[in-house]
DONUNU-303536 format. One record per residue (C-alpha): residue in three letters; chain; x, y, z. Coordinates in steps of 0.5 Angstrom, whole numbers, padded with zeros to 4 digits. Each point is the difference from the previous one (the first is absolute). Example, Ala and Ser with C-alpha at 12.3 -4.5 7.8 and 13.67 -1.06 7.14 Angstrom:
   rest   kette       u       v       w
    ALA       A    0025   -0009    0016
    SER       A    0002    0007   -0002
REM end
This chain:
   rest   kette       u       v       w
    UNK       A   -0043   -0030   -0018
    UNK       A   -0005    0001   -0003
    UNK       A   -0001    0003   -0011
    UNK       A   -0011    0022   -0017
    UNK       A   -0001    0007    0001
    UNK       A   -0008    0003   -0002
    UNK       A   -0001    0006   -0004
    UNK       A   -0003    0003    0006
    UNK       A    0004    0003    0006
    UNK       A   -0005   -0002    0005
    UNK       A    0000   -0008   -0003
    UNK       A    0008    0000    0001
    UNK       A   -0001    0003    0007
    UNK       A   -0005   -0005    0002
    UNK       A    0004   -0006   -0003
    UNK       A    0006    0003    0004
    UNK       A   -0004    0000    0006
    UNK       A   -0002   -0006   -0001
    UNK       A    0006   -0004   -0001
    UNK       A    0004    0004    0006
    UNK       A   -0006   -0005    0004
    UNK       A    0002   -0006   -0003
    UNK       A    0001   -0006    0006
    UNK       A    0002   -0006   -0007
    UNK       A    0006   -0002   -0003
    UNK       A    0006    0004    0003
    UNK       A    0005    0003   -0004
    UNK       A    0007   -0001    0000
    UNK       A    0003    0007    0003
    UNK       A    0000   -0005    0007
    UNK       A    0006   -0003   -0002
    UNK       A    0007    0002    0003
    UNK       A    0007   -0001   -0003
    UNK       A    0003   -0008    0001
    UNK       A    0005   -0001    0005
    UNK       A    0003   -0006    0002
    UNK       A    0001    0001    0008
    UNK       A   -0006   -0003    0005
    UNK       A    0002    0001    0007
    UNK       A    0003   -0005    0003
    UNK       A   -0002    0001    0008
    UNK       A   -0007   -0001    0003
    UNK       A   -0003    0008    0002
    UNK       A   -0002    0001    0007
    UNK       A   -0008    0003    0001
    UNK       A   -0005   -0001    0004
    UNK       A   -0004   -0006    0000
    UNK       A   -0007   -0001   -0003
    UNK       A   -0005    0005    0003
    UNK       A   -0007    0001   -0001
    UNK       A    0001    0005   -0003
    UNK       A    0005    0002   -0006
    UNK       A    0005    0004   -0001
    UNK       A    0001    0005   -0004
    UNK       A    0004    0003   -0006
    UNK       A    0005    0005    0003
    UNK       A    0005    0004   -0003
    UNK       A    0007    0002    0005
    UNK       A    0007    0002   -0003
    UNK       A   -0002   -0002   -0007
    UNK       A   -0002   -0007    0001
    UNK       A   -0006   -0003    0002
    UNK       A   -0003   -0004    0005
    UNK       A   -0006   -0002    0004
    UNK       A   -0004    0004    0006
    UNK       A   -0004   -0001    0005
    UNK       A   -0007    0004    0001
    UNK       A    0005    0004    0006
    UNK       A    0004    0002   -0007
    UNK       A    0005   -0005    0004
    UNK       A    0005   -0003   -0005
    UNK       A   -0001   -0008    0001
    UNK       A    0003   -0002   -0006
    UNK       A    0007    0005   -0001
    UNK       A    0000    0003   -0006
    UNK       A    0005   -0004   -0004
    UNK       A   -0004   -0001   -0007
    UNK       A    0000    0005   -0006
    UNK       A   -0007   -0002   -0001
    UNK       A   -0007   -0002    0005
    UNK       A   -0006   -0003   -0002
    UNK       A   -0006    0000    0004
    UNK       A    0000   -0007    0003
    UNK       A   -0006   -0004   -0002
    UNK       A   -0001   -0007    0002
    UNK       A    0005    0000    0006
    UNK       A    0005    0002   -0006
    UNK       A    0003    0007   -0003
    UNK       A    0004    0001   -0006
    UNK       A    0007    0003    0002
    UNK       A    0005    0002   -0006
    UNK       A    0008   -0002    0003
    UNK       A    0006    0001   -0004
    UNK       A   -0005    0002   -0007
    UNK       A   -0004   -0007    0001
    UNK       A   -0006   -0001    0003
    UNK       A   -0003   -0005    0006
    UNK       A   -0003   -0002    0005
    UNK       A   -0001    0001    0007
    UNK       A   -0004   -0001    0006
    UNK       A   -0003    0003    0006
    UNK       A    0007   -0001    0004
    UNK       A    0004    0003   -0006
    UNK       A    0004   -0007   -0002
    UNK       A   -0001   -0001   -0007
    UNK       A   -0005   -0006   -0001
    UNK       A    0002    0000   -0008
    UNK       A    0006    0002   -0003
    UNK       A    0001    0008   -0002
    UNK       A    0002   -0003   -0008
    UNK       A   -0006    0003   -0005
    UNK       A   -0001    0006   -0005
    UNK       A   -0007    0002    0003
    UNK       A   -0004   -0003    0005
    UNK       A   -0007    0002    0002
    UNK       A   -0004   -0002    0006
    UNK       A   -0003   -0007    0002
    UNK       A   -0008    0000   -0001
    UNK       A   -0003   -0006    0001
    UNK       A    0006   -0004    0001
    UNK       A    0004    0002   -0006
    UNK       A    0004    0005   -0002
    UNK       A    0003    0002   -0007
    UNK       A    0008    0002   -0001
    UNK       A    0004    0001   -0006
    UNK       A    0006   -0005   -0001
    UNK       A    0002    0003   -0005
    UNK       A    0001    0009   -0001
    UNK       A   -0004    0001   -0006
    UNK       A    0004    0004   -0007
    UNK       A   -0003    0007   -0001
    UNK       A    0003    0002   -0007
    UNK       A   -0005    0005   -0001
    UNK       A    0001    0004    0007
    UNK       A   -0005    0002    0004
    UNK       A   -0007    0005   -0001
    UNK       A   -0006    0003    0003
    UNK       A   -0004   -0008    0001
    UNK       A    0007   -0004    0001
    UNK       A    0004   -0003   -0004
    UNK       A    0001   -0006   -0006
    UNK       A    0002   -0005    0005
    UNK       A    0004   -0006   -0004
    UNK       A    0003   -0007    0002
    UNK       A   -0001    0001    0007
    UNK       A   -0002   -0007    0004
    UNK       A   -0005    0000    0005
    UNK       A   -0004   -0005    0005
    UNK       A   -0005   -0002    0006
    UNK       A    0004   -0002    0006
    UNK       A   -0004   -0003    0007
    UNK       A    0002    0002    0007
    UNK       A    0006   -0006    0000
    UNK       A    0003    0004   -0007
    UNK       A   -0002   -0006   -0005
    UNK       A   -0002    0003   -0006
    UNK       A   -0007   -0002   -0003
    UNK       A    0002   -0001   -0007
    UNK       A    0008    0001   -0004
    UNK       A    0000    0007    0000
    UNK       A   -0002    0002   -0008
    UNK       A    0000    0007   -0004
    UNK       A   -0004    0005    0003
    UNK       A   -0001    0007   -0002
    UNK       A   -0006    0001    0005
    UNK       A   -0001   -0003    0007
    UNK       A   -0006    0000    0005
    UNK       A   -0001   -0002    0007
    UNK       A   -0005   -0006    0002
    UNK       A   -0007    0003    0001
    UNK       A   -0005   -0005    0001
    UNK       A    0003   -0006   -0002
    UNK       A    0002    0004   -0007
    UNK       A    0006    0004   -0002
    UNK       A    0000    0004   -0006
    UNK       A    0007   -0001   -0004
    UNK       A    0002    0003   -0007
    UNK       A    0005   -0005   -0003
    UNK       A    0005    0004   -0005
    UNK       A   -0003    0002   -0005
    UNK       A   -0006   -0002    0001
    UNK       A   -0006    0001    0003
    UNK       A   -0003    0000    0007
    UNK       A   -0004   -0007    0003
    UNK       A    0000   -0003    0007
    UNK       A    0004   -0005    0003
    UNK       A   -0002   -0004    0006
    UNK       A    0003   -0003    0006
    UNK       A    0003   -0005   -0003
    UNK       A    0003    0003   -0006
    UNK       A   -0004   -0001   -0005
    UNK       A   -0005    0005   -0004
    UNK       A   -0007    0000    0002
    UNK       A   -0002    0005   -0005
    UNK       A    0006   -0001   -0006
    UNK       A    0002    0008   -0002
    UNK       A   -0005    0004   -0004
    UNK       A    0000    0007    0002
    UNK       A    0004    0006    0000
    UNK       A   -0001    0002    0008
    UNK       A   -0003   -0004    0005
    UNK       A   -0002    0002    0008
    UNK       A    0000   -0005    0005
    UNK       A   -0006   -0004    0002
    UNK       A   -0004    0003    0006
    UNK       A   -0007   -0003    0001
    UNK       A    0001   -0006   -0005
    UNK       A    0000    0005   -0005
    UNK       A    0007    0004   -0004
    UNK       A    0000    0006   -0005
    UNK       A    0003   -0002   -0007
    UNK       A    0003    0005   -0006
    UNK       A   -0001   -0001   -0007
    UNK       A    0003    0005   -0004
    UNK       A    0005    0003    0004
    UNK       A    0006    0002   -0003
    UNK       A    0006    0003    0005
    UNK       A   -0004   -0002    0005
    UNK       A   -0005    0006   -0003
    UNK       A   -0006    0000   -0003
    UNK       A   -0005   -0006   -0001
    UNK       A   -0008   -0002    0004
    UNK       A    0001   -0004    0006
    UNK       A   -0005   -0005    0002
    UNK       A   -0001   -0005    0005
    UNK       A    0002   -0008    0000
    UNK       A   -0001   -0005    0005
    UNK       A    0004   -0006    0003
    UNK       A   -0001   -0004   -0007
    UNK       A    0002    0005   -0005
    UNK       A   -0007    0001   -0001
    UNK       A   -0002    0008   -0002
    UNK       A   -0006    0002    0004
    UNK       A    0000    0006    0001
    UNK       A    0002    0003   -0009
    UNK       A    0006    0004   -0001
    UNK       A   -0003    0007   -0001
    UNK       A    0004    0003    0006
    UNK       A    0004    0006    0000
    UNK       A    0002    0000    0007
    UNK       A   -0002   -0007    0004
    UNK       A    0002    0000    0007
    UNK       A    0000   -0006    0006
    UNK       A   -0006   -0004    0003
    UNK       A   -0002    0003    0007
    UNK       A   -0006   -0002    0004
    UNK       A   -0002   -0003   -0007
    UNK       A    0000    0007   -0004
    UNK       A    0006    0003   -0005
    UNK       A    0000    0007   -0002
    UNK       A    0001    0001   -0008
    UNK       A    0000    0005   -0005
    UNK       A   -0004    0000   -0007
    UNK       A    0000    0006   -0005
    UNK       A    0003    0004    0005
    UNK       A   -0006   -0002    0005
    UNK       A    0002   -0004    0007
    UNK       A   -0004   -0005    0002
    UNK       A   -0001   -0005    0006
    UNK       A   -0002   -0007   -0002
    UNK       A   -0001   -0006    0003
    UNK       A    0003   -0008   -0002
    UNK       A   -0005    0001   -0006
    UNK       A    0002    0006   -0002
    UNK       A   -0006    0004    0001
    UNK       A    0002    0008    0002
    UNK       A   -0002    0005    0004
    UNK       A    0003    0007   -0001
    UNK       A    0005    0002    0004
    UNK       A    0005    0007    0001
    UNK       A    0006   -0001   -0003
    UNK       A    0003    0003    0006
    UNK       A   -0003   -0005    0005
    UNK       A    0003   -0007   -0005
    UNK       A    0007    0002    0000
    UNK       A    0001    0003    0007
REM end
């Protein structure tokens, strides 16, 4: 949405460099202050091109431009997400919703937080989360909040359930952190593929997710490699585990980076060339 410090200055700073990468359960500093107001007219646009619009900032406000940098969408929204699926998130009057193409809304501006559509869903936030403790360098402890998967008709998966971290589906999966738990993966039809076990989780890529066992505040712990089953198959020993491309991920391992296959044998690798 979306859910501890080493001895060695080096280790922190990797670690750090390491979390600032992480593309799994997306934290609550997304979500905006309720309103109740969703508009009530229609807004005007261009039709659907081959080619999106853009994001782009006028007077304050957000709307969307062509490649011309032409504004097609008026710029009328306090937030514009990138469209996706031949949808953008937009924020009006402090709720988010979705448009298309022509700029109408196809889904109704009425959530706390919303990301993008993949795969044919999107996750939102039905209810705004409670931070009691404020905010820190790696987010806040977000409590209370209420979130779900919505279709691109705006059906909901399942009911909307307490939820302290969020993910994007990404083959078929999507990691999710219920409150006070720990991080598993739902699938499409809302039920749990891999029921939640581990501290941090990535997305799946090539049939095959970087998990965390150990982690405390979104610090520390190994990492390793499950497959669509749950099932661990490359060990948690990890200090850093990057995505599968093109059959091969990057990994740190005593301060050592490595390129490993899906069987998780290595190869050395800079540093450098893993993260850029």
């Amino acid at each position: 949405m979306q859910l501890s410090s080493s001895a060695h200055h080096g280790r922190a700073h990797s670690r750090r460099r390491m979390f600032s990468r992480l593309l799994t359960i997306v934290l609550f500093f997304q979500v905006v202050p309720a309103m109740t107001q969703t508009p009530s007219h229609p807004t005007t646009g261009t039709e659907a091109s081959n080619v999106a619009p853009k994001p782009a900032q006028q007077g304050g406000k957000w709307g969307y431009a062509d490649a011309a940098g032409q504004f097609v969408i008026p710029a009328q929204f306090e937030f514009a997400g990138e469209f996706s699926e031949g949808v953008a998130a937009v924020k009006l009057d402090g709720r988010l919703g979705y448009i298309g193409l022509d700029g109408r809304f196809v889904i109704p501006a009425k959530f706390f937080a919303a990301g993008p559509f993949k795969e044919g869903f999107a996750w939102v936030m039905t209810r705004k989360p409670w931070t009691p403790f404020g905010t820190g360098e790696y987010g806040f402890v977000a409590r209370l909040g209420k979130g779900t998967f919505i279709d691109h008709s705006g059906r909901e998966v399942l009911r909307p359930f307490q939820v302290a971290g969020i993910s994007s589906f990404s083959e078929g999966l999507a990691a999710v952190r219920p409150e006070n738990g720990k991080v598993g993966y739902l699938n499409v039809d809302g039920a749990w593929s891999i029921k939640p076990q581990f501290d941090e989780a990535h997305d799946f890529s090539e049939g095959l997710a970087a998990v965390n066992q150990g982690a405390k505040g979104h610090m520390g712990g190994k990492w390793g490699y499950v497959d669509k089953n749950g099932t661990v198959v490359i060990p948690v020993r990890y200090d850093y585990a990057g995505q599968f491309k093109k059959g091969r991920a990057c990994v740190e391992e005593a301060e050592l980076w490595k390129l490993i296959d899906a069987k998780g044998n290595g190869t050395p690798i800079g540093k450098d060339e893993c993260l850029r």
